[in-house]
PDB file of N, CA, C and O in Angstrom:
ATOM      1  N   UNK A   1      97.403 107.358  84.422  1.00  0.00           N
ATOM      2  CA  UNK A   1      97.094 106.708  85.683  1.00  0.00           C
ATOM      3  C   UNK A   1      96.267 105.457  85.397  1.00  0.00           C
ATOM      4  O   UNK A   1      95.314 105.589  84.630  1.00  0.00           O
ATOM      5  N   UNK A   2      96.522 104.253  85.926  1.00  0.00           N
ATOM      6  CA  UNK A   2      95.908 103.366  85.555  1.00  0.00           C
ATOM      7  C   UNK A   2      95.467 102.658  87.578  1.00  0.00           C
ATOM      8  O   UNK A   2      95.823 103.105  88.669  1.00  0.00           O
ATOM      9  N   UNK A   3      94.588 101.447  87.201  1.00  0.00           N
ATOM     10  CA  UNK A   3      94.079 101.125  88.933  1.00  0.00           C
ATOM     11  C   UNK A   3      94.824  99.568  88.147  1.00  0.00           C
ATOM     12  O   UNK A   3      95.039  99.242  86.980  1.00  0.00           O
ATOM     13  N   UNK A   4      95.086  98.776  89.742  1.00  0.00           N
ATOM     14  CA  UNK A   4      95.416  97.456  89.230  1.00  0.00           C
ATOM     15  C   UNK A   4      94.702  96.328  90.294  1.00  0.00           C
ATOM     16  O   UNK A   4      94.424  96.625  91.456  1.00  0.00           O
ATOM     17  N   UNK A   5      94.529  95.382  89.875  1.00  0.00           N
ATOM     18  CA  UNK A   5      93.600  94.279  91.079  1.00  0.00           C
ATOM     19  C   UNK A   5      94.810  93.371  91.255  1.00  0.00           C
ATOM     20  O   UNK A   5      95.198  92.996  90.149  1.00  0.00           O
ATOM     21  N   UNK A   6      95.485  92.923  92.176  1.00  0.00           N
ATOM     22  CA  UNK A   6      96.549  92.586  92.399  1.00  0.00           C
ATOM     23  C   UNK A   6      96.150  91.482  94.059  1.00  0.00           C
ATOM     24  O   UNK A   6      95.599  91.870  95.090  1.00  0.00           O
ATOM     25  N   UNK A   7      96.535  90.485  93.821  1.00  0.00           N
ATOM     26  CA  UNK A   7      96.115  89.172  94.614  1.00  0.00           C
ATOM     27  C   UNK A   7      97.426  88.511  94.934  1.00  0.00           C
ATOM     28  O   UNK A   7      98.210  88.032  94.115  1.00  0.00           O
ATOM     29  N   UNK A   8      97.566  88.558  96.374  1.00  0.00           N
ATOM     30  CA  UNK A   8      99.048  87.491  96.405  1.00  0.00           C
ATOM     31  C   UNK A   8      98.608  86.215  97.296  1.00  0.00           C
ATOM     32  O   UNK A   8      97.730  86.612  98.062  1.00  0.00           O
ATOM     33  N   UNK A   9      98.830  85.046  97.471  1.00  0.00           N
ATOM     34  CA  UNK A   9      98.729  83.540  97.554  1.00  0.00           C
ATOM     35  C   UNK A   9      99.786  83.600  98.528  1.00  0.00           C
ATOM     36  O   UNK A   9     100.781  84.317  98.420  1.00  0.00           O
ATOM     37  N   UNK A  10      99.539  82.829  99.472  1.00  0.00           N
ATOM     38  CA  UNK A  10     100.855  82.646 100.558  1.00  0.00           C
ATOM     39  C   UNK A  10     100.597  82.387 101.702  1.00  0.00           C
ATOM     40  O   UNK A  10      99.516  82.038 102.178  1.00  0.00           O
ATOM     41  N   UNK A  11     101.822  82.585 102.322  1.00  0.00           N
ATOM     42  CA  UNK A  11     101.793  82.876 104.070  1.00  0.00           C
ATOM     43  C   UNK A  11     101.900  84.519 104.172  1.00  0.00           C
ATOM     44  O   UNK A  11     102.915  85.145 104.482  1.00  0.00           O
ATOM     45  N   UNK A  12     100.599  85.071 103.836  1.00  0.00           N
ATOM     46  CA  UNK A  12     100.825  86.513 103.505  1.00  0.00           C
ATOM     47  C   UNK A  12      99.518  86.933 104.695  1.00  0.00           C
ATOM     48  O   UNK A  12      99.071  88.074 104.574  1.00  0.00           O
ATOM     49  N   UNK A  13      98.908  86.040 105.826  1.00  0.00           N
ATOM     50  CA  UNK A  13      98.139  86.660 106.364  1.00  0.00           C
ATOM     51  C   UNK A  13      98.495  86.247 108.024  1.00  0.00           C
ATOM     52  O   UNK A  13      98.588  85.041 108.257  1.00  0.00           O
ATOM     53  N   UNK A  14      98.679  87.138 109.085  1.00  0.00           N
ATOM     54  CA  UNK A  14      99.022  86.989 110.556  1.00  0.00           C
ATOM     55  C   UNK A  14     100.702  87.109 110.422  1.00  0.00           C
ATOM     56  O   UNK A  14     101.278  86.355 111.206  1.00  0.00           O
ATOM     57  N   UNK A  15     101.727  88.052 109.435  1.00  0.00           N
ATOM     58  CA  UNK A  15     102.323  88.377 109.468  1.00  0.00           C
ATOM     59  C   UNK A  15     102.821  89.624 109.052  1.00  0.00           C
ATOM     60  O   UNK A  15     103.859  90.012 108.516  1.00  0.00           O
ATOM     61  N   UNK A  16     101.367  90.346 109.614  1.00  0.00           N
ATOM     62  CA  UNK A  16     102.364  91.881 109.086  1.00  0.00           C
ATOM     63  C   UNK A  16     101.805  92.275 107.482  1.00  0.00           C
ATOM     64  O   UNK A  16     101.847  93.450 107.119  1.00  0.00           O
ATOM     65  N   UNK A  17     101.369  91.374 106.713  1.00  0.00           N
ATOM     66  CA  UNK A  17     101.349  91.954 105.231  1.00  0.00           C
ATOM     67  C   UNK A  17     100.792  93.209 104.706  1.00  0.00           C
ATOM     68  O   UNK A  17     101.262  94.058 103.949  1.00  0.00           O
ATOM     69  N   UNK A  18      99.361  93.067 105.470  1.00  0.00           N
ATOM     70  CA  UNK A  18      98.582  94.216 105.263  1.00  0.00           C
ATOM     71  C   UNK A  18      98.841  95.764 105.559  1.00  0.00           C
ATOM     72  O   UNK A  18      98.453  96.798 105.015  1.00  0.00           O
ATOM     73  N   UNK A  19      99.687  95.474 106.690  1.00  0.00           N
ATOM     74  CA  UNK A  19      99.914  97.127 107.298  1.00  0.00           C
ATOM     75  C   UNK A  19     101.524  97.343 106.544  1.00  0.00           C
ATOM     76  O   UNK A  19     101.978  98.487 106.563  1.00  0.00           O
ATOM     77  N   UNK A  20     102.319  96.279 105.920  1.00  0.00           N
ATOM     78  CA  UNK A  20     103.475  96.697 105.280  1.00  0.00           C
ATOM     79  C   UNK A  20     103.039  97.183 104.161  1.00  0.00           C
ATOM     80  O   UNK A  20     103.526  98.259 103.814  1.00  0.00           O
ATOM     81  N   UNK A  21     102.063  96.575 103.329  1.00  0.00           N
ATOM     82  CA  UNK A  21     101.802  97.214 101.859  1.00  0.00           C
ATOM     83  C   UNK A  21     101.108  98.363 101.659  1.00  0.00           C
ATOM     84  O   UNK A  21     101.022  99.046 100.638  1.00  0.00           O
ATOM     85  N   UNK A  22     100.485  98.554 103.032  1.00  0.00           N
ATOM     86  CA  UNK A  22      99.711  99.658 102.955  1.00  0.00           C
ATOM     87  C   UNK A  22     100.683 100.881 103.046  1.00  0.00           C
ATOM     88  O   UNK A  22     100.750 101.950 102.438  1.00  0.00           O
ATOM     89  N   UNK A  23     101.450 100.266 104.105  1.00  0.00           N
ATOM     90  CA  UNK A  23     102.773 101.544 104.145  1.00  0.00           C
ATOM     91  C   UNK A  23     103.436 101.323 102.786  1.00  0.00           C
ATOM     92  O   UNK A  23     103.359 102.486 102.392  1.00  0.00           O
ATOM     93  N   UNK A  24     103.812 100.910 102.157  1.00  0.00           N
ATOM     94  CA  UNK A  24     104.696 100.462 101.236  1.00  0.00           C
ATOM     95  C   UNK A  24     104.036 101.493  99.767  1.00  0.00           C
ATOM     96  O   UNK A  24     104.602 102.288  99.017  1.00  0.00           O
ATOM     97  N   UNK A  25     102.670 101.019  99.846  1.00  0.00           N
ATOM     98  CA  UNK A  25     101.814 101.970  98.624  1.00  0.00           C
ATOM     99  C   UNK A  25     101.402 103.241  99.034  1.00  0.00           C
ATOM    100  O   UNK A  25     100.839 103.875  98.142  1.00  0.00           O
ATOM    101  N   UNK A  26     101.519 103.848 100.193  1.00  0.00           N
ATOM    102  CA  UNK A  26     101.649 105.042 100.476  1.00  0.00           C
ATOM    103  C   UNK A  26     103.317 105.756 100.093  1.00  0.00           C
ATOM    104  O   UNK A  26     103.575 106.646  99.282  1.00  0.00           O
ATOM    105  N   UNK A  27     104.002 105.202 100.754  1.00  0.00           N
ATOM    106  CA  UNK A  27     105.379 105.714 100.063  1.00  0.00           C
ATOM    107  C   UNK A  27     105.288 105.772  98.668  1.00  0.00           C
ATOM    108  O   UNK A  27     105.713 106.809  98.157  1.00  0.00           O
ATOM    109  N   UNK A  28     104.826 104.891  97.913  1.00  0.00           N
ATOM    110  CA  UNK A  28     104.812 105.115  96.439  1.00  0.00           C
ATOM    111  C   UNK A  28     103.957 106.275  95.985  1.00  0.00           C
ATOM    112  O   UNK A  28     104.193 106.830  94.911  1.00  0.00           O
ATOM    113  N   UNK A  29     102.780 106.728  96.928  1.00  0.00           N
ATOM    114  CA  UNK A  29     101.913 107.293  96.296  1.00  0.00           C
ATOM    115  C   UNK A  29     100.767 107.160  95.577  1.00  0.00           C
ATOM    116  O   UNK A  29     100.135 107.802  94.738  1.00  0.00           O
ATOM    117  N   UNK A  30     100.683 105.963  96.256  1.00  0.00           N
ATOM    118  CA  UNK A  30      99.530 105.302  95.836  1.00  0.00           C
ATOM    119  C   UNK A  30      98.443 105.627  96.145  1.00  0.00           C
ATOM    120  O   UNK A  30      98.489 106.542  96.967  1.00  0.00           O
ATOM    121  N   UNK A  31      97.029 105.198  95.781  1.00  0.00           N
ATOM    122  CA  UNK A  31      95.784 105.126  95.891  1.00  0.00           C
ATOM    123  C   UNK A  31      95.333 103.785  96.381  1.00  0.00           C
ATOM    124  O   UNK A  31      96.009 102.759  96.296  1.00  0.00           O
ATOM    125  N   UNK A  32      94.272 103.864  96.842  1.00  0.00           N
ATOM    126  CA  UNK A  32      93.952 102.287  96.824  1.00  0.00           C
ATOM    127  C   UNK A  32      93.403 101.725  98.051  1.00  0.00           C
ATOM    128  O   UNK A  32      92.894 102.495  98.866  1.00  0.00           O
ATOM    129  N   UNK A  33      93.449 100.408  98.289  1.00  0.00           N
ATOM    130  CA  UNK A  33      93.353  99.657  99.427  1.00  0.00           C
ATOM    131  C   UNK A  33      93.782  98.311  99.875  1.00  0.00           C
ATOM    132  O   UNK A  33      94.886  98.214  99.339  1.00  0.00           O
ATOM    133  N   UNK A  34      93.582  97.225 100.527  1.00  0.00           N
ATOM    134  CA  UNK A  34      94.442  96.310 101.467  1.00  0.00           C
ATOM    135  C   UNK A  34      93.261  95.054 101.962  1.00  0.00           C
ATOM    136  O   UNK A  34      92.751  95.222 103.070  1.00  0.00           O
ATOM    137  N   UNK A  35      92.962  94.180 101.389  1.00  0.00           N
ATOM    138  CA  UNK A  35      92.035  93.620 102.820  1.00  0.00           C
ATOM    139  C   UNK A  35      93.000  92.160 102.420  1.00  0.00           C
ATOM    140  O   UNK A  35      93.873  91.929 101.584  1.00  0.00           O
ATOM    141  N   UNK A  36      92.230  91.243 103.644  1.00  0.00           N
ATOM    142  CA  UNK A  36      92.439  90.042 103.494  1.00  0.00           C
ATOM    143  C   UNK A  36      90.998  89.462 103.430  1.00  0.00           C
ATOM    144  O   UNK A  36      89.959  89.801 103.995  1.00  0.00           O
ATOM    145  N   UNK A  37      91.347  88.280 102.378  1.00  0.00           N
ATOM    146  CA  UNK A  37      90.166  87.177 102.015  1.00  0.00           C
ATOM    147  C   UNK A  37      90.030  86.024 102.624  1.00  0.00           C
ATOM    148  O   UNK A  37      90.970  85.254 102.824  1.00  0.00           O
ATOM    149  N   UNK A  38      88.854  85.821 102.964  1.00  0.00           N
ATOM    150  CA  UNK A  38      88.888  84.574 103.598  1.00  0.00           C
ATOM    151  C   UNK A  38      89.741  83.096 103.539  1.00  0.00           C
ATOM    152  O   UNK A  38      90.154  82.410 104.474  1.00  0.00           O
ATOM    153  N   UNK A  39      89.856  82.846 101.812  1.00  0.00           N
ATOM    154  CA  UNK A  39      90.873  81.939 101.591  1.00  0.00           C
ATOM    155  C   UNK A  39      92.178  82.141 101.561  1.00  0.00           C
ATOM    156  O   UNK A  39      92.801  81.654 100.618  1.00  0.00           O
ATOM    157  N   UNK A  40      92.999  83.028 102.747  1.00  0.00           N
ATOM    158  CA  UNK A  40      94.016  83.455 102.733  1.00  0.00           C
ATOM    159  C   UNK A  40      95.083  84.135 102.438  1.00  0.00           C
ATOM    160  O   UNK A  40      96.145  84.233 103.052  1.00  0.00           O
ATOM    161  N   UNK A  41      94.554  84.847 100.939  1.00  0.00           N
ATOM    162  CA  UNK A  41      95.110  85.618 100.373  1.00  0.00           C
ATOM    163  C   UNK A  41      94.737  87.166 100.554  1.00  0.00           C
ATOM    164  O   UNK A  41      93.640  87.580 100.929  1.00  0.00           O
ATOM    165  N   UNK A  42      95.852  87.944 100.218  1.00  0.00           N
ATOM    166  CA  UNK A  42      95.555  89.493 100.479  1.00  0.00           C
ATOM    167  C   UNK A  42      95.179  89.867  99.201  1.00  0.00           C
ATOM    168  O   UNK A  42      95.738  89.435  98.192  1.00  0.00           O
ATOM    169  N   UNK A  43      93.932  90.924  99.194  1.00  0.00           N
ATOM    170  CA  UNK A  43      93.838  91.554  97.921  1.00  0.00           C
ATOM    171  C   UNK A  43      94.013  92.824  97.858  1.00  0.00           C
ATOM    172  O   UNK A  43      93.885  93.605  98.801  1.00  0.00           O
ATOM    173  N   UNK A  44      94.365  93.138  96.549  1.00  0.00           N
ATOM    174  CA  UNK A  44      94.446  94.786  96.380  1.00  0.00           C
ATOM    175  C   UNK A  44      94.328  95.792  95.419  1.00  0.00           C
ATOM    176  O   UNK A  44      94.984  95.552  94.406  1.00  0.00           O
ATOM    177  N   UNK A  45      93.751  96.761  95.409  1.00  0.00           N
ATOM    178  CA  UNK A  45      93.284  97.224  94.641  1.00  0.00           C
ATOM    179  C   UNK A  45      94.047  98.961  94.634  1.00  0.00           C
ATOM    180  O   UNK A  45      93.626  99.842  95.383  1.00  0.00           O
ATOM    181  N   UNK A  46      95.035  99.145  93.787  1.00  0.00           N
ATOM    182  CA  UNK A  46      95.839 100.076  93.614  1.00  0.00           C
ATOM    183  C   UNK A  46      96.008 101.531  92.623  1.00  0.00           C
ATOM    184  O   UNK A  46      96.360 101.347  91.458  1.00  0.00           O
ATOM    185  N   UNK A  47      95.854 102.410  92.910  1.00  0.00           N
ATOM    186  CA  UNK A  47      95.393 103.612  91.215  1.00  0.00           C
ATOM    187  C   UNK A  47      97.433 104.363  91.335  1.00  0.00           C
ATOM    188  O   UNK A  47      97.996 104.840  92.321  1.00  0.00           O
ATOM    189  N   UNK A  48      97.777 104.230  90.438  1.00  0.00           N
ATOM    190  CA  UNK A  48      98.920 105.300  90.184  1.00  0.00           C
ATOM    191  C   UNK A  48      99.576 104.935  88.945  1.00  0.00           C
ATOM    192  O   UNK A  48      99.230 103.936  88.314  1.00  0.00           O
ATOM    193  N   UNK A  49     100.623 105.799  88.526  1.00  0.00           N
ATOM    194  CA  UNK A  49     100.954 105.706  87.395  1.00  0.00           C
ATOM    195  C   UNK A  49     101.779 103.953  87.461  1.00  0.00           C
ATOM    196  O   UNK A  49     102.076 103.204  88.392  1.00  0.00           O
ATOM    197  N   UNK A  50     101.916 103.866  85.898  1.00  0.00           N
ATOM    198  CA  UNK A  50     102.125 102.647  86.044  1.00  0.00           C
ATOM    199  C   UNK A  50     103.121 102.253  86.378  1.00  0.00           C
ATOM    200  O   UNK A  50     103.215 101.027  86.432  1.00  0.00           O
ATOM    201  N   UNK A  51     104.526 103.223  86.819  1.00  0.00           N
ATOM    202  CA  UNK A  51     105.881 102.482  87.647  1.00  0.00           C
ATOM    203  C   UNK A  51     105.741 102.304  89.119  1.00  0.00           C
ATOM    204  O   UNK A  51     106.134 101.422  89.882  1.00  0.00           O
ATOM    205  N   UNK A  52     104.940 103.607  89.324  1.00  0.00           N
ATOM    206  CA  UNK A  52     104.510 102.972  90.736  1.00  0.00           C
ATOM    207  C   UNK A  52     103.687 101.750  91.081  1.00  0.00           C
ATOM    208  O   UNK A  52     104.005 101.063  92.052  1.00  0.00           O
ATOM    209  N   UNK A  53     102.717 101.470  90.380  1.00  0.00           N
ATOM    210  CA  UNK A  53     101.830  99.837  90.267  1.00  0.00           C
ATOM    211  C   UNK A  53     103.156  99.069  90.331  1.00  0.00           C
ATOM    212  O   UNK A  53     103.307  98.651  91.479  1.00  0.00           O
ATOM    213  N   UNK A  54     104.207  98.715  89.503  1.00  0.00           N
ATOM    214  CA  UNK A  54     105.051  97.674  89.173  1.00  0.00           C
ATOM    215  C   UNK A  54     105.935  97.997  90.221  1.00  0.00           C
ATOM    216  O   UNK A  54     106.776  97.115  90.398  1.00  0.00           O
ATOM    217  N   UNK A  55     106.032  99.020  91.018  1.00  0.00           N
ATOM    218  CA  UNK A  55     107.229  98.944  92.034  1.00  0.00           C
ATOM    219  C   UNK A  55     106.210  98.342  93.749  1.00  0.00           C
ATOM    220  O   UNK A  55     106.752  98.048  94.814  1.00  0.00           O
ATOM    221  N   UNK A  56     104.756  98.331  93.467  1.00  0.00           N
ATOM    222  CA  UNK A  56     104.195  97.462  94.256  1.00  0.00           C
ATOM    223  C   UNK A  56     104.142  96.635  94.509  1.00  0.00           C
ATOM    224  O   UNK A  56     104.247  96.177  95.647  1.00  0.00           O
ATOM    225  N   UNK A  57     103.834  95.767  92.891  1.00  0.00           N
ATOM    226  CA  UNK A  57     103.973  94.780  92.810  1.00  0.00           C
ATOM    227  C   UNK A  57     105.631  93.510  92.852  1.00  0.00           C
ATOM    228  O   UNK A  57     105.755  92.305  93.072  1.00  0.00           O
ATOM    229  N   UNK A  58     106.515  94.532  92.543  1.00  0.00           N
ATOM    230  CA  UNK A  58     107.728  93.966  92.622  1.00  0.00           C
ATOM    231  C   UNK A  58     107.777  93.758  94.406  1.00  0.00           C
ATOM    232  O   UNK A  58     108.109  92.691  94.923  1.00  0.00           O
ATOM    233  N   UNK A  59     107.452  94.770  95.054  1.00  0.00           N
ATOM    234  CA  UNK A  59     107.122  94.802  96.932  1.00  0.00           C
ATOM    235  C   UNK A  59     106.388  93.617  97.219  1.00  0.00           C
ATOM    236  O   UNK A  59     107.012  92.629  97.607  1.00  0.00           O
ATOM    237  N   UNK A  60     105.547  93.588  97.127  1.00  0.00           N
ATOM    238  CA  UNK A  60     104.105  92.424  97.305  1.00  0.00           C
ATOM    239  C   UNK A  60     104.684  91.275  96.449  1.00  0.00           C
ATOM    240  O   UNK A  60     103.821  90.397  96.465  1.00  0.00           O
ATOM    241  N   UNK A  61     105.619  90.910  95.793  1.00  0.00           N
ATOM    242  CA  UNK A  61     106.426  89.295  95.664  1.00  0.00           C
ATOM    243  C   UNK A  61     106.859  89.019  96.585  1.00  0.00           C
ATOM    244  O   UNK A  61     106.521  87.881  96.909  1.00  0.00           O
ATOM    245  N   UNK A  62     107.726  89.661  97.509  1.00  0.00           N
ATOM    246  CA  UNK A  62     108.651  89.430  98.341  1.00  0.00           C
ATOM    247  C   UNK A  62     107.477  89.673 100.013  1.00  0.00           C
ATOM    248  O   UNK A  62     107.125  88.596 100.493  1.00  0.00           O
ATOM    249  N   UNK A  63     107.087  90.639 100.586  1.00  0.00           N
ATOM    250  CA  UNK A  63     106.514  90.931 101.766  1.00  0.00           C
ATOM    251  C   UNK A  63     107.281  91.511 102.228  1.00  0.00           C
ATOM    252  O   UNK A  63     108.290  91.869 101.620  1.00  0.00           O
ATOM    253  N   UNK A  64     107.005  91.822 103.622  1.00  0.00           N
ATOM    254  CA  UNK A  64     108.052  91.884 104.821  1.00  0.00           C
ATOM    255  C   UNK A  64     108.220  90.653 105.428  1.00  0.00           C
ATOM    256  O   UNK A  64     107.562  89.670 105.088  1.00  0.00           O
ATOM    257  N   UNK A  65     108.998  90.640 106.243  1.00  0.00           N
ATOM    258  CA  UNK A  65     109.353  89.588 106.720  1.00  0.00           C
ATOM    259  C   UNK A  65     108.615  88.207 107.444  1.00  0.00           C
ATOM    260  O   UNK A  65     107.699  88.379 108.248  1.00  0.00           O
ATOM    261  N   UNK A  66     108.838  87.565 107.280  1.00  0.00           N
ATOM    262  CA  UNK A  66     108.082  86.733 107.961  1.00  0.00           C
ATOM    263  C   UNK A  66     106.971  86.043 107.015  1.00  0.00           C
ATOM    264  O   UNK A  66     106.448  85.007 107.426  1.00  0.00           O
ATOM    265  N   UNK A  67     106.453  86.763 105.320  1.00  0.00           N
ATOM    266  CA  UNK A  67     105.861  86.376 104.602  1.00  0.00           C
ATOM    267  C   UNK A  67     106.470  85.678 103.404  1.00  0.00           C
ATOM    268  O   UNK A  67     107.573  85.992 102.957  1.00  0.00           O
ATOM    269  N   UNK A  68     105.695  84.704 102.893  1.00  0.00           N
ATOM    270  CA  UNK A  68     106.687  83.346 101.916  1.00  0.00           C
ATOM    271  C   UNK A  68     105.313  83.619 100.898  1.00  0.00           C
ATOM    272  O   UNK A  68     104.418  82.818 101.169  1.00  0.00           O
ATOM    273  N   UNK A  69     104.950  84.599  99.764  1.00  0.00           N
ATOM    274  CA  UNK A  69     104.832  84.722  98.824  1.00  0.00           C
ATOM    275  C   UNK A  69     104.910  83.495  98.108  1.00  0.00           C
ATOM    276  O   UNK A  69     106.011  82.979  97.917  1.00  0.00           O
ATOM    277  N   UNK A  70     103.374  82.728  97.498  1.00  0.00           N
ATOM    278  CA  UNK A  70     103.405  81.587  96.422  1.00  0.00           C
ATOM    279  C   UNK A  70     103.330  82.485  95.249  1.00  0.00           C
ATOM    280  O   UNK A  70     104.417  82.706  94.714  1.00  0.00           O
ATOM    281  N   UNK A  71     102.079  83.166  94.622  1.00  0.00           N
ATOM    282  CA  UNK A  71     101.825  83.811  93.735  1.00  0.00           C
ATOM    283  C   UNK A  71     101.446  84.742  93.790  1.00  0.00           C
ATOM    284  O   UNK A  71     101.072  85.117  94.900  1.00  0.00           O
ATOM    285  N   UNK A  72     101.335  85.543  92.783  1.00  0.00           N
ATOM    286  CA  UNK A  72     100.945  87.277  92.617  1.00  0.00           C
ATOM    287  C   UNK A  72     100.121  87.000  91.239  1.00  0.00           C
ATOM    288  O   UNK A  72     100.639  86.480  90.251  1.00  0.00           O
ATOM    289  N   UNK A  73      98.647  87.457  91.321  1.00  0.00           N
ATOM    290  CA  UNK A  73      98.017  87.644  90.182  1.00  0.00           C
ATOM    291  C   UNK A  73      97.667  89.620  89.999  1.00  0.00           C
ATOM    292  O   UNK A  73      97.515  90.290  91.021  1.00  0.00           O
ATOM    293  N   UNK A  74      97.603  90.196  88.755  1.00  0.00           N
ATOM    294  CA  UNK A  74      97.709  91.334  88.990  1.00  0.00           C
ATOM    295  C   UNK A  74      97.502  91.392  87.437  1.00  0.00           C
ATOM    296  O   UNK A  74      98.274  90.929  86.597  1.00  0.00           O
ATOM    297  N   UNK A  75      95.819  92.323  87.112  1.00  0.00           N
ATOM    298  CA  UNK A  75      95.363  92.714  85.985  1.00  0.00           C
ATOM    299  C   UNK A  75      94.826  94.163  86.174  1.00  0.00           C
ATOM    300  O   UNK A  75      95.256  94.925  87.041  1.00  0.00           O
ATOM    301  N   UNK A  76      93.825  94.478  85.263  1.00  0.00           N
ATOM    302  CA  UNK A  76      92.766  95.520  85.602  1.00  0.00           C
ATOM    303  C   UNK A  76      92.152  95.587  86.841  1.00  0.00           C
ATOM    304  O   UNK A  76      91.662  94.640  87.455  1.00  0.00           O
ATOM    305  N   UNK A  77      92.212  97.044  87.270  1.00  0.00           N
ATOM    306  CA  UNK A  77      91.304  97.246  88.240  1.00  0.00           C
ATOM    307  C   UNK A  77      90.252  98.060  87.954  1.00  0.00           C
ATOM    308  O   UNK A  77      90.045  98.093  86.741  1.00  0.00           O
ATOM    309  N   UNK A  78      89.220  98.988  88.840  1.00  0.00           N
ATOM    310  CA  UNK A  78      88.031  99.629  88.582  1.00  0.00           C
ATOM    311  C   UNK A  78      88.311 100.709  89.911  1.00  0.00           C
ATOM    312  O   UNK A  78      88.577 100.259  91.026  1.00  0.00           O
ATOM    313  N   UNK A  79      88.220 102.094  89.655  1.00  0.00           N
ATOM    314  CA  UNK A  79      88.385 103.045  90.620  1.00  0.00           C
ATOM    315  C   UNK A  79      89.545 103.597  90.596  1.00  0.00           C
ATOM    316  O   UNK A  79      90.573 103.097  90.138  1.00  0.00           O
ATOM    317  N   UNK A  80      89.353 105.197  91.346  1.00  0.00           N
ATOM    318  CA  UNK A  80      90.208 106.282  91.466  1.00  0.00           C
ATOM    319  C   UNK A  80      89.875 106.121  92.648  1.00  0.00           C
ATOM    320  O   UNK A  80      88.823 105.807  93.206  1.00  0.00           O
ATOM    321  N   UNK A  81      91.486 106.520  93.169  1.00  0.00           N
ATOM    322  CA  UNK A  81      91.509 106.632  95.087  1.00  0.00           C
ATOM    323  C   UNK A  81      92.597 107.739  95.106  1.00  0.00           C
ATOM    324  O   UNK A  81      93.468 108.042  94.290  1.00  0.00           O
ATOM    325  N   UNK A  82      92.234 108.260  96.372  1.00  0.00           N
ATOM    326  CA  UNK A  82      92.826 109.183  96.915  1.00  0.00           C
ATOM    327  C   UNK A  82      93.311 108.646  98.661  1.00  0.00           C
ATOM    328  O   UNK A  82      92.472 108.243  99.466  1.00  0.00           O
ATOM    329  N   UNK A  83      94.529 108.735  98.915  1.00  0.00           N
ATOM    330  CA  UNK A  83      94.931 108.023 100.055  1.00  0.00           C
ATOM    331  C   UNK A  83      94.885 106.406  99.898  1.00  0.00           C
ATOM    332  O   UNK A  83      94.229 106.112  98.898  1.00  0.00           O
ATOM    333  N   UNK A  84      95.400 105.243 100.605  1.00  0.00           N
ATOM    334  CA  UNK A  84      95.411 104.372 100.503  1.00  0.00           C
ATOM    335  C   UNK A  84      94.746 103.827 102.058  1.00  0.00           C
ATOM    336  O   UNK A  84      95.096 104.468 103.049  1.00  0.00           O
ATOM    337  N   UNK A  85      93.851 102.716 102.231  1.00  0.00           N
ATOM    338  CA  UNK A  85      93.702 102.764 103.563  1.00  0.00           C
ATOM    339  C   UNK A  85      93.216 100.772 103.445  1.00  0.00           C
ATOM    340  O   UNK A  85      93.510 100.126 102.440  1.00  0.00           O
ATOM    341  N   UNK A  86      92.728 100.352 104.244  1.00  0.00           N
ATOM    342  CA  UNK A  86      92.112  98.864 104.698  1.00  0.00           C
ATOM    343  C   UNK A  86      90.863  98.778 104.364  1.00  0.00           C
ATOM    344  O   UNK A  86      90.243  99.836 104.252  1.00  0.00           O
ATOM    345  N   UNK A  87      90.305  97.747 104.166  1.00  0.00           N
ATOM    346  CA  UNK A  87      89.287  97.077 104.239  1.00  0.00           C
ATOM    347  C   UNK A  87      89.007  95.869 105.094  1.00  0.00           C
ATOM    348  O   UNK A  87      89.870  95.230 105.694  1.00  0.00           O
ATOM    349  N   UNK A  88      87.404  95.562 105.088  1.00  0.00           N
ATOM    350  CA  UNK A  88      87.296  94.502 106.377  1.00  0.00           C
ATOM    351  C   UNK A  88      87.720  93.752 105.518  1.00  0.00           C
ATOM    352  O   UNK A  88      88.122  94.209 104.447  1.00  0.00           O
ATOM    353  N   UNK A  89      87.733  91.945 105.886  1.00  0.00           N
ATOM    354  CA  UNK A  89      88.253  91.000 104.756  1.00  0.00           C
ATOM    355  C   UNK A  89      86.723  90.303 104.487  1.00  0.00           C
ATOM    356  O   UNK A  89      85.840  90.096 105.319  1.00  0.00           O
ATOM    357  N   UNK A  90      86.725  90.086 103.386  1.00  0.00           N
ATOM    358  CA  UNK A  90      85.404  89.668 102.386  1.00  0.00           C
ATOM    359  C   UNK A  90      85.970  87.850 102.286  1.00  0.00           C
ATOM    360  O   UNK A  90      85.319  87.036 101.632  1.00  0.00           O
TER     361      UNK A  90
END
C-alpha cells in the first residue's frame, strides 16, 4: 500500500471535479481526500495499492465532464486513510 500527493492544474474547479474524484476513488477503494486550492487547482491525497493510485490518476487526467485538465503532478504522499472524504480548500 503506498499514499500518493497528486495535484491537477486546469479548469478542474466549479465543474464537478471534486465530488467526481471523490466518487471515482471510492469505487477504486481508495483512501484519502479531495480539496481545492486557492490557486485553482485540486489536490489530493490518496492511500491504496499501487494500480489503484494509477487508475486515479489515469481518471484525474481526463475529469468528468466539463473539466480541461493542463497538468497532473503526482509523487509521495504521508498517511493511511480509511474512507475517502473532502476537505475545506487551503
Amino acid at each position: 500500500m503506498e499514499t500518493w500527493h497528486i495535484v491537477v492544474t486546469g479548469l478542474v474547479q466549479g465543474v464537478g471535479y471534486r465530488a467526481a474524484c471523490a466518487g471515482q476513488a471510492t469505487s477504486l477503494g481508495l483512501g484519502g481526500w479531495v480539496r481545492n486550492r486557492q490557486d485553482g487547482s485540486v489536490e489530493v491525497m490518496a492511500y491504496g495499492a499501487p494500480e489503484q493510485l494509477e487508475a486515479l490518476c489515469a481518471w484525474m487526467r481526463r475529469g468528468p465532464p466539463g473539466a480541461r485538465v493542463s497538468t497532473l503532478q503526482a509523487g509521495p504522499g504521508e498517511g493511511e486513510f480509511d474512507g475517502f472524504g473532502w476537505l475545506p480548500t487551503v
